[in-house]
C-alpha positions as CSV (number, residue, x, y, z in Angstrom):
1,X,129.9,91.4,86.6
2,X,131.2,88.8,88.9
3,X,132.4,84.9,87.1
4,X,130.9,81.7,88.6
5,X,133.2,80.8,90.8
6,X,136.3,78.3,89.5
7,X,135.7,75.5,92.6
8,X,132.1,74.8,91.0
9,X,133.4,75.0,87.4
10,X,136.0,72.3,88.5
11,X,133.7,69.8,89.1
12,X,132.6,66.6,86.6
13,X,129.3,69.1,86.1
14,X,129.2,67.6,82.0
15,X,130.7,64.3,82.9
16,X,128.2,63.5,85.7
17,X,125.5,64.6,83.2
18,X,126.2,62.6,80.9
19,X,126.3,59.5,82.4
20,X,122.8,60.3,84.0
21,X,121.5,60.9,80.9
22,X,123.1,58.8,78.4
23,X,121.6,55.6,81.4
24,X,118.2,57.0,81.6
25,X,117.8,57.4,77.6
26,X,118.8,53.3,77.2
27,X,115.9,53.2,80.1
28,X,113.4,54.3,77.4
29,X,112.9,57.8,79.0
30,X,110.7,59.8,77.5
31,X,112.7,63.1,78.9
32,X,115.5,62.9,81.8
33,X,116.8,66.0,83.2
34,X,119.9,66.4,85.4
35,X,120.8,69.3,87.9
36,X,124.0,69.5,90.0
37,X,123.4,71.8,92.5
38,X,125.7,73.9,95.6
39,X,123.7,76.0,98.4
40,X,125.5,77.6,100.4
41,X,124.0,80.1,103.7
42,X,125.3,81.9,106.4
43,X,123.6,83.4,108.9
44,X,125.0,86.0,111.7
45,X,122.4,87.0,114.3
46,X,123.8,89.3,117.5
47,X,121.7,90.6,120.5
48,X,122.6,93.7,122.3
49,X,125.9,93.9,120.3
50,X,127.4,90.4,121.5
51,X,127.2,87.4,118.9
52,X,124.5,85.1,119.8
53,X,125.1,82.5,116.9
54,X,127.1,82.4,113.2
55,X,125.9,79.7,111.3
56,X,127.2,78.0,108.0
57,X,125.7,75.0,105.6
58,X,127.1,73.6,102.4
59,X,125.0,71.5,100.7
60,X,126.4,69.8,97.3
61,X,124.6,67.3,95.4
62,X,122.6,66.1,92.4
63,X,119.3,64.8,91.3
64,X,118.1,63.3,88.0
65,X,114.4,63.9,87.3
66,X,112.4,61.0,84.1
67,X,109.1,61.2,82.5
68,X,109.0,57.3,81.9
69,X,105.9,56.1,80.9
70,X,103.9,59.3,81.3
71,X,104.9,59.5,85.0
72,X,107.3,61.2,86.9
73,X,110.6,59.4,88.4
74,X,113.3,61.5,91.0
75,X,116.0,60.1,93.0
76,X,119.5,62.2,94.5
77,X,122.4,61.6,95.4
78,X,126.1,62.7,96.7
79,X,128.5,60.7,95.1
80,X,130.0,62.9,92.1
81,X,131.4,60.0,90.1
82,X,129.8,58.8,87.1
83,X,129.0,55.5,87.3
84,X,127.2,56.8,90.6
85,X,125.1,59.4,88.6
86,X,123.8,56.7,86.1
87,X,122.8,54.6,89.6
88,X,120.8,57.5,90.4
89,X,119.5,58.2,86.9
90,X,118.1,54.3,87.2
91,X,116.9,54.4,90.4
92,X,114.6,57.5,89.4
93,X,113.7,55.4,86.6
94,X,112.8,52.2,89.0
95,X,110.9,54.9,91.1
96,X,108.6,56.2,88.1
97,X,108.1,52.0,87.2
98,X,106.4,51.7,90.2
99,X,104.4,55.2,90.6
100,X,103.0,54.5,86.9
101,X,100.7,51.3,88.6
102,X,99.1,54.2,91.0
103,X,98.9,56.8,88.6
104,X,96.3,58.0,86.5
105,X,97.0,61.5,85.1
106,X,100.0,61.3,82.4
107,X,102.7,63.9,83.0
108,X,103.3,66.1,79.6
109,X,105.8,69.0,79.2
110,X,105.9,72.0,77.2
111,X,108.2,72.6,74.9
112,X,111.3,74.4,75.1
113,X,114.4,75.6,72.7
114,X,117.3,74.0,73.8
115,X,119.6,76.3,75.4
116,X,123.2,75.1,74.4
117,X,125.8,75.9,77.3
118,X,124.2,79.2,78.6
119,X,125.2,80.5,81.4
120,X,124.1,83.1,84.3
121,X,125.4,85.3,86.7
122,X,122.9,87.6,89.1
123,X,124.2,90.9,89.7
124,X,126.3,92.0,92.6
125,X,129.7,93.5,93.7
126,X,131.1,91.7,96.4
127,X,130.4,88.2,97.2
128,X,129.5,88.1,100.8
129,X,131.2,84.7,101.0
130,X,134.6,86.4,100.5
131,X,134.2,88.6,104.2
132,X,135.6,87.4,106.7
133,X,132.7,86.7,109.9
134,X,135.2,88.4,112.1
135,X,134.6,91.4,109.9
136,X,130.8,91.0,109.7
137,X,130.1,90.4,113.2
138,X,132.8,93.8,114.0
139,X,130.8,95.7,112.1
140,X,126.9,94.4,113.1
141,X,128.0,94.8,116.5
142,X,128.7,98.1,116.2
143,X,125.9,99.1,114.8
144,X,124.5,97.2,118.2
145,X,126.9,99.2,120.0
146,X,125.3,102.6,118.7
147,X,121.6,101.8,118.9
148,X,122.0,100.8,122.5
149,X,124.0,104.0,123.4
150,X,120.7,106.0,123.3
151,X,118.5,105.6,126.1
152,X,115.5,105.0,124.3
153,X,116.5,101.5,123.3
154,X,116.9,99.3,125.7
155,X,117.7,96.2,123.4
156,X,118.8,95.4,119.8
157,X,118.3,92.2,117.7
158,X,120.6,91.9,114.5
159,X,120.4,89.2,111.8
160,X,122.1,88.7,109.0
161,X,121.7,86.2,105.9
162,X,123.3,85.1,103.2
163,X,122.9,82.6,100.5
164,X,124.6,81.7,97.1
165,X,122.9,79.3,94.9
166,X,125.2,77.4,92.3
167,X,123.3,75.5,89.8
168,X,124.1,73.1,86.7
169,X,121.0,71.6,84.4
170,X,121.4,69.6,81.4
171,X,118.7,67.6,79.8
172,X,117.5,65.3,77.4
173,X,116.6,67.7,74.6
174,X,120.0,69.2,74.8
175,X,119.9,72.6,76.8
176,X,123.1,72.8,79.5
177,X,123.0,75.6,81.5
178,X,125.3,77.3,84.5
179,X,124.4,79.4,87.0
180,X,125.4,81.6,90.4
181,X,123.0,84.0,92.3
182,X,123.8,85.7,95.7
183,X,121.1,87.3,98.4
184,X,121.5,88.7,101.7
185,X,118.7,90.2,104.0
186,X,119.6,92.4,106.8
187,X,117.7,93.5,109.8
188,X,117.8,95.2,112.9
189,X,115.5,95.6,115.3
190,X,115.5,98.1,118.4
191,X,113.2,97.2,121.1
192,X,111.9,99.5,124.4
193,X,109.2,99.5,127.1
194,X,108.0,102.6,128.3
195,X,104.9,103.4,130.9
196,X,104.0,99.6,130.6
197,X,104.2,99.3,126.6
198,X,106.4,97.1,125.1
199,X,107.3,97.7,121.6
200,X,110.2,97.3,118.9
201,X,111.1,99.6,115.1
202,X,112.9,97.3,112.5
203,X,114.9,98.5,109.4
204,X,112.8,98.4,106.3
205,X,115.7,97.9,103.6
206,X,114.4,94.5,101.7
207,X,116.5,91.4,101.4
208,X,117.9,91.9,97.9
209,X,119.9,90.0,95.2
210,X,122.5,91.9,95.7
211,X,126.2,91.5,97.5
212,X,127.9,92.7,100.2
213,X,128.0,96.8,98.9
214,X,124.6,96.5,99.9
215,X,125.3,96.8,104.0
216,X,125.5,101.0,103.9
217,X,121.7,100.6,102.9
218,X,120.7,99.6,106.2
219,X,123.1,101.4,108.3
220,X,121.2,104.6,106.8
221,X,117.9,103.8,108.7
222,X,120.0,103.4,112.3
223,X,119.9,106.8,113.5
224,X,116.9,107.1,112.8
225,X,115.2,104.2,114.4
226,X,115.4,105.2,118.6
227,X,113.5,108.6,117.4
228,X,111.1,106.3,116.0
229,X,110.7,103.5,118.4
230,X,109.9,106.3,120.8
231,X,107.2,107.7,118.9
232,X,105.1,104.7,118.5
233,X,105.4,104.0,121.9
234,X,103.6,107.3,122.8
235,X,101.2,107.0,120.0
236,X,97.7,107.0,120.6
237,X,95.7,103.6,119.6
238,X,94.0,103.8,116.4
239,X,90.1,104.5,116.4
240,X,88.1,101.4,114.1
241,X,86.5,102.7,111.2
242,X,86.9,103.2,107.0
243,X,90.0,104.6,106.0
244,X,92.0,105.8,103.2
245,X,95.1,104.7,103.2
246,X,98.5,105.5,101.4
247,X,100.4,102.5,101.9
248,X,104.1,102.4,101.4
249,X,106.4,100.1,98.9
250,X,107.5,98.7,102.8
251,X,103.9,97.2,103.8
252,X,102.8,96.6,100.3
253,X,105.3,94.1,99.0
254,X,104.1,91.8,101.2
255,X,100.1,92.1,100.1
256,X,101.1,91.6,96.9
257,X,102.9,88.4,97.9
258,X,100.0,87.1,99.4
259,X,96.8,88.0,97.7
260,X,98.1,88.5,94.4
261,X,101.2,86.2,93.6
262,X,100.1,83.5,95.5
263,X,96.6,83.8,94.2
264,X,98.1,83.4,90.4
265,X,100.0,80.4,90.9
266,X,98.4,77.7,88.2
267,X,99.0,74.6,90.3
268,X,96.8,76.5,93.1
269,X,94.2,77.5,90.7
270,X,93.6,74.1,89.8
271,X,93.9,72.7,93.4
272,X,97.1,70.8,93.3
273,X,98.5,72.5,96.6
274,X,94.9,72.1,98.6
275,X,95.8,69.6,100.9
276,X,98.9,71.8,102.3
277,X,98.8,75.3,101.2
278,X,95.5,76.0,99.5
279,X,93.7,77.0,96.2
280,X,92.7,80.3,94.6
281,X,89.8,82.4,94.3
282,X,91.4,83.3,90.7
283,X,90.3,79.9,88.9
284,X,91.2,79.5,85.4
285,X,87.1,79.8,84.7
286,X,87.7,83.4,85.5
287,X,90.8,84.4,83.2
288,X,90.1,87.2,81.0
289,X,87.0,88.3,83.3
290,X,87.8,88.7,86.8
291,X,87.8,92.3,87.5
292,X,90.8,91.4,90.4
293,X,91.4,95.4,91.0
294,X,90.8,99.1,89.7
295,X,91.7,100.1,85.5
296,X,95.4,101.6,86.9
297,X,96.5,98.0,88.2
298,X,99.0,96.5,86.1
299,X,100.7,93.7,87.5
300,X,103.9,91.0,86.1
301,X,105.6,87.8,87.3
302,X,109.2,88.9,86.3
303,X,112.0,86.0,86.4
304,X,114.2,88.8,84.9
305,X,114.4,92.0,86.9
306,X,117.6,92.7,88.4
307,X,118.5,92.0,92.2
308,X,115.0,90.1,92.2
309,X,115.3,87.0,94.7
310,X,113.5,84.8,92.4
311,X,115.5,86.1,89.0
312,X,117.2,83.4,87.2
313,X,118.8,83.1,83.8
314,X,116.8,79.7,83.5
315,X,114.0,77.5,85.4
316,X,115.4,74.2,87.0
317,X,113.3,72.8,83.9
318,X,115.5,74.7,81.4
319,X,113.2,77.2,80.6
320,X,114.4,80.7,79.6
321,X,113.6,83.3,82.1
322,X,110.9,85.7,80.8
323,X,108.4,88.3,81.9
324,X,104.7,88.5,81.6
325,X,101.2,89.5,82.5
326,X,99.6,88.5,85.0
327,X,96.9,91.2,85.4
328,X,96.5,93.8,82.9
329,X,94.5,97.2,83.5
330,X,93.0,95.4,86.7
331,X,91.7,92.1,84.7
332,X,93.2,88.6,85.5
333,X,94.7,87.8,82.4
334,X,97.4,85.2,83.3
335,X,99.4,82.9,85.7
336,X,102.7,81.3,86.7
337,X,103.4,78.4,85.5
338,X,106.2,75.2,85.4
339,X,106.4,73.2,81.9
340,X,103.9,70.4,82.9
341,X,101.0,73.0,84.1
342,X,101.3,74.8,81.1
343,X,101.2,71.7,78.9
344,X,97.9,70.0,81.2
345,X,96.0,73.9,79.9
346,X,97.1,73.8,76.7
347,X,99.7,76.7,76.9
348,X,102.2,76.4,74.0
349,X,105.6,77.1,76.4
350,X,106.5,77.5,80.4
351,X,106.8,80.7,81.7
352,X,109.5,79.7,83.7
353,X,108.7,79.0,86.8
354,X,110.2,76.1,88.4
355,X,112.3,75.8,91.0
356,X,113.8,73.1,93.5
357,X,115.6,74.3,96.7
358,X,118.3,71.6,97.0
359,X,119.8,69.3,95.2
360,X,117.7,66.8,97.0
361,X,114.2,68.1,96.2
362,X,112.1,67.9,93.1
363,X,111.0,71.4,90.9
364,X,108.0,72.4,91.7
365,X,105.8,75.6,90.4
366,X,107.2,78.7,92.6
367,X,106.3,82.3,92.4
368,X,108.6,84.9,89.9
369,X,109.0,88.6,91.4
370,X,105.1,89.7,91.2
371,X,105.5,93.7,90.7
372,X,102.6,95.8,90.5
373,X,103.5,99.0,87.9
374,X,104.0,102.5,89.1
375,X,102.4,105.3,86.9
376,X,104.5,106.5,85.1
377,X,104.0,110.3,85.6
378,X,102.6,109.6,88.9
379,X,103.0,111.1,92.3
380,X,105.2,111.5,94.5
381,X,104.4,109.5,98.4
382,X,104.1,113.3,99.8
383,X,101.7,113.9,96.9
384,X,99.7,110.9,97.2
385,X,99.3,112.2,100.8
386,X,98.6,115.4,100.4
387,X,95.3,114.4,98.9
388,X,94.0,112.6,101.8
389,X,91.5,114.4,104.4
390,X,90.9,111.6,106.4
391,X,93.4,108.4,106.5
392,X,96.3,106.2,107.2
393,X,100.4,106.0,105.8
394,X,101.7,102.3,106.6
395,X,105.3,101.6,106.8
396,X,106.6,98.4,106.8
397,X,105.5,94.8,107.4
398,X,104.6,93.1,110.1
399,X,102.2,90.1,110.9
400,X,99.4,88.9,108.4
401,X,97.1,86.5,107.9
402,X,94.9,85.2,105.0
403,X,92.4,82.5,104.1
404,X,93.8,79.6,102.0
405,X,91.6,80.7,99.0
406,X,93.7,83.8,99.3
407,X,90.5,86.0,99.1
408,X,89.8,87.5,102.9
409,X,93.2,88.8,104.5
410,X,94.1,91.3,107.0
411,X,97.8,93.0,107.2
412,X,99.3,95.0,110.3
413,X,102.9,97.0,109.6
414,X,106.0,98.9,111.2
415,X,104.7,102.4,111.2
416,X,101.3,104.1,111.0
417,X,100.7,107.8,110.6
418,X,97.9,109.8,110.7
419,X,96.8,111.9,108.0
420,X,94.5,115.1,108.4
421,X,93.6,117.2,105.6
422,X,96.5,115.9,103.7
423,X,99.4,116.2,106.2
424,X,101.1,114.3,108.6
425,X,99.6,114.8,112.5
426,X,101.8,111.8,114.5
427,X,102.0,108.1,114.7
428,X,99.1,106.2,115.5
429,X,99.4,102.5,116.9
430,X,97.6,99.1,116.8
431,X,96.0,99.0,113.4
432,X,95.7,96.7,111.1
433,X,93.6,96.6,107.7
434,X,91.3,94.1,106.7
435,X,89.6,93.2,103.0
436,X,88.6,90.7,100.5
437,X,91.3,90.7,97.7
438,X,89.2,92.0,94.6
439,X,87.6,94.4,97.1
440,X,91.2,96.0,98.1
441,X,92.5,96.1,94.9
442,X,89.7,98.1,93.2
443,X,89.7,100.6,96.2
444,X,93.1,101.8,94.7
445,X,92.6,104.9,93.7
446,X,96.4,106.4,92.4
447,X,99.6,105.3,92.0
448,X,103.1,106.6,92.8
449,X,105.2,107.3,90.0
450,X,108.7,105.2,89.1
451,X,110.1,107.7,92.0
452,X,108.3,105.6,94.6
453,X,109.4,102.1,93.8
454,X,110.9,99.7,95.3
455,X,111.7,96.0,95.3
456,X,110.5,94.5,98.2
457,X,110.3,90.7,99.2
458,X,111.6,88.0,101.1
459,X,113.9,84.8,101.9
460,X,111.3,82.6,103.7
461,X,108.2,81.6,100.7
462,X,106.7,77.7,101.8
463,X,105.0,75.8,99.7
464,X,105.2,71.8,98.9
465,X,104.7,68.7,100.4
466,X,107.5,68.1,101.2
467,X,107.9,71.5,102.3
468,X,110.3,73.7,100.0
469,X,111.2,77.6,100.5
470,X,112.3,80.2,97.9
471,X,113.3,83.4,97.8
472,X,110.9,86.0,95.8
473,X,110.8,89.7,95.4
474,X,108.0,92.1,94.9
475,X,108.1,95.6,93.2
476,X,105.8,98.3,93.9
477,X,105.1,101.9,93.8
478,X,103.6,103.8,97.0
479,X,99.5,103.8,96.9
480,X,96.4,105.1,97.7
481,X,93.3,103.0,98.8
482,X,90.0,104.4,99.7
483,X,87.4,103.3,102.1
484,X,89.3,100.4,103.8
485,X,88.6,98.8,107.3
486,X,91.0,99.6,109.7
487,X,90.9,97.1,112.7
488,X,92.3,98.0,116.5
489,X,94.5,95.0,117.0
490,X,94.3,95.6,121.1
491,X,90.7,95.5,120.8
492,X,90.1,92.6,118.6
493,X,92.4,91.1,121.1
494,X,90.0,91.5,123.7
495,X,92.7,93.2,125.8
C-alpha cells in the first residue's frame, strides 16, 4: 500500500490545528472542527491523436468550521501560519455571532468516538502524479493513432483525469485524522458518419479509485470499438413498446445513482436541497414501508468498498467510514446521512457521510458508493439473457433525465441489442427507457450473480448551494426487468 506522501506530512498540519482550535474553544465554542486540505487534478484530453489541452490545479488550504451558540460558523483561509489559523478560527466564530440573530433551527451533532491520529490511504499502485504528461499524452495518442487507422472511425476524442485528495481533520472532541485518495477516469470515444448518420462508441471501463496500473483496462475495449461504432450505425431504429430488458452493470450504475442514491439522501428527504437540487419521493414517513422495488433488491451506501470514489477512512466530520442498509429485500429501510441530520431525527451516530470538496467549502451531506447486491448463486449476463423471448441488453450510459422528486426518469445508453427467444439478433438504435422509480425497481425480475459485478460511477455528482461535486461509485450486478417502456428517441424528437 502506498504512504501519504512526505511534502503533505511536512506541513504545520498539528500546529495550525491547534491554534484553530485552542482560539475557537476561548470563543465559547460549543464544537470547532479544523480541516487542512490539498486537491490536486490533471486532466489530458487529445482529439484525433494531437493534444488539444493538459491541465493542472493545486489547491492548498484550510477551513475551521464552530457550532457557537447552536449555529453554524465557517471561514478559510491560505496562510499556513498559526497565528493566521486562530484569525480564521475567530472570524468563523464572528460569522456564526451574526447568523445566530437570523436563525431559528439550532444546529446539533451526533456523537462520535474520537479517533486519535488515524490515518488513511485508498488503494492503488502507481500514483498517476508520479508520470510524466509527456508519457501520458505518448501513450493516449497512440491509442488515437490506432483507432483512427481503421476506416470506420473517422475521429477520436480522448480524456483523461486525475485527482488526489490529501486531507487533515482535527477537532474539538479530540479525533485527528490523515488521509490520501487517488482517482482517474479514462475515456475514449470513436466517432463516424455513415449514409447521413452521425454517431460515436465510448469505452465503458468506470472511473475508479485506483492508480495509474489501471490504463491496460481501457486499452482492452480499443479494438473493439470501430467493429462497434459501425454496427450501431447500421442498426435498425428501435420499435416503441413494453420490453424486457437485461441491462448491464455499464447502463445501470448510473440508474442507481439517480433514482436510488439520490433518492436516499436525508437532507433531500426532508427538503433541505429543494430550492437547487430537489426532494425525494422516499420521505422519512415512508421508512420501513415503502415497497421501493422487488423481494431480490438489496441495496447499501458503502464509504468502505475498495477503489470506490466516494470511500474514505473518515467523513470531513470525523466520522468513521461504515456500511449500511439502505433498502433491504426491496423495502426502504434507511438513508445517508452527515452528524447534524442524524442528530435533527434522532439517530444515535452519522453514518458518515460528509464531505467538502475544497478547502474552501463547507461539509455538506454527499452520497457513499450506493451498490445494489448480486445473487449470490445467480446468473451469468448470457444466462439472464437466455431467458428472454422478447427484449432489450443495454450497454453503457448515455444521457438521462429525471424529475427532482427523483420518481419519473428516463435513461438512454451506449449499446442496445436485440434479444429474440433468448439470443442475441443485432444492435438496435434510438432507445431509451422510461419509468417511475418504485415501478422499475419492482419489475426486476433476477439478478446476476457476483460474476457480473462491477463498480461503476462517476467524477462529476452536483449538489449545494454553493455548488460542490464529488466523486461516487455504484456497484451492481447485470439485470433483468420485465415489462418496461422502451421510448424511440428519433421519434419523441419529432424528427
Amino acid at each position: 500500500m502506498p504512504a501519504i506522501d512526505p511534502d503533505f506530512l511536512a506541513l504545520p498540519l498539528r500546529a495550525l490545528a491547534d491554534a484553530a482550535l485552542h482560539r475557537a474553544t476561548d470563543l465559547g465554542v460549543e464544537h470547532a472542527d479544523f480541516r487542512l486540505e490539498r486537491v490536486r487534478t490533471q486532466r489530458v484530453r487529445l482529439s484525433d491523436g494531437a493534444v488539444e489541452a493538459a491541465t493542472d490545479s493545486d489547491t492548498l488550504g484550510f477551513a475551521v468550521r464552530v457550532v457557537h451558540r447552536g449555529v453554524w460558523g465557517f471561514a478559510a483561509g491560505t496562510e499556513l501560519t498559526p497565528d493566521a489559523a486562530a484569525a480564521v478560527a475567530a472570524r468563523a466564530v464572528d460569522v456564526a455571532t451574526v447568523a445566530a440573530a437570523i436563525t431559528t433551527e439550532r444546529i446539533e451533532l451526533a456523537p462520535e468516538p474520537a479517533h486519535h491520529d488515524a490515518t488513511w490511504v485508498s488503494s492503488y499502485e502507481t500514483d498517476p502524479f508520479s508520470v510524466p504528461l509527456h508519457d501520458k499524452t505518448a501513450l493516449l495518442g497512440d491509442w488515437g493513432t490506432r483507432l483512427l487507422g481503421d476506416p470506420r472511425v473517422d475521429h477520436v476524442d480522448i480524456d483523461l483525469w486525475q485527482a488526489k485528495e490529501q486531507k487533515f481533520y482535527a477537532d474539538t472532541a479530540g479525533t485527528s485524522t490523515t488521509q490520501q485518495r487517488v482517482r482517474l477516469t479514462p475515456e475514449v470515444e470513436a466517432i463516424a458518419t455513415r449514409g447521413g448518420r452521425f454517431d460515436s462508441m465510448r469505452t465503458i471501463a468506470p472511473p475508479a479509485g485506483r492508480g495509474w496500473e489501471y490504463l491496460p483496462t481501457v486499452e482492452a475495449e480499443l479494438d473493439a470499438l470501430p467493429e462497434l461504432l459501425a454496427e450501431k450505425l447500421a442498426a435498425p431504429s428501435v420499435d416503441p413498446g413494453d420490453y424486457d430488458l437485461v441491462i448491464d452493470p455499464s447502463n445501470l450504475w448510473l440508474t442507481i445513482h439517480e433514482s436510488i442514491g439520490h433518492a436516499t439522501e436525508l437532507d433531500r428527504a426532508l427538503g433541505y436541497e429543494a430550492a437547487y437540487a430537489g426532494t425525494s419521493f422516499a420521505t422519512v414517513d415512508r421508512l420501513g414501508t415503502l415497497q421501493y422495488g422487488s423481494p431480490i433488491m438489496n441495496v447499501t451506501g458503502d464509504r468502505t468498498v475498495e477503489h470506490g470514489l466516494a470511500s474514505v477512512g473518515y467523513d470531513d466530520e470525523g466520522v468513521a467510514a461504515s456500511s449500511f442498509d439502505l433498502i433491504k429485500d426491496g423495502v426502504l429501510v434507511g438513508y445517508q446521512r452527515d452528524r447534524r441530520i442524524s442528530a435533527l431525527q434522532g439517530h444515535d451516530r452519522s453514518n458518515g457521510c460528509a464531505f467538502a470538496d475544497s478547502p474552501a467549502t463547507m461539509p455538506i451531506q454527499r452520497m457513499a458508493n450506493v451498490s445494489l447486491a448480486p445473487q449470490p448463486d445467480g446468473p451469468s449476463t448470457e444466462e439472464l439473457i437466455s431467458g428472454v423471448r422478447r427484449g432489450i441488453y443495454i450497454v453503457g450510459d448515455r444521457s438521462w433525465s429525471i424529475d427532482m422528486q427523483r420518481y419519473n426518469f428516463q435513461f438512454t445508453g451506449q449499446r442496445f441489442y436485440r434479444i429474440e427467444n433468448g439470443h442475441i439478433a443485432g444492435m438496435l438504435r434510438d432507445v431509451a427507457y422510461q419509468a417511475t422509480t418504485t415501478d422499475f425497481w419492482n419489475s426486476m425480475a433476477a439478478l446476476g450473480g457476483p460474476q457480473t459485478y462491477v463498480l461503476g460511477g462517476s467524477f462529476m455528482c452536483g449538489k449545494g448551494q454553493p455548488g460542490q461535486t464529488a466523486a461516487v461509485s455504484h456497484g451492481c450486478p447485470s439485470a433483468l426487468f420485465e415489462g418496461v417502456r422502451v421510448l424511440n428517441t428519433v421519434q419523441e424528437a419529432g424528427a
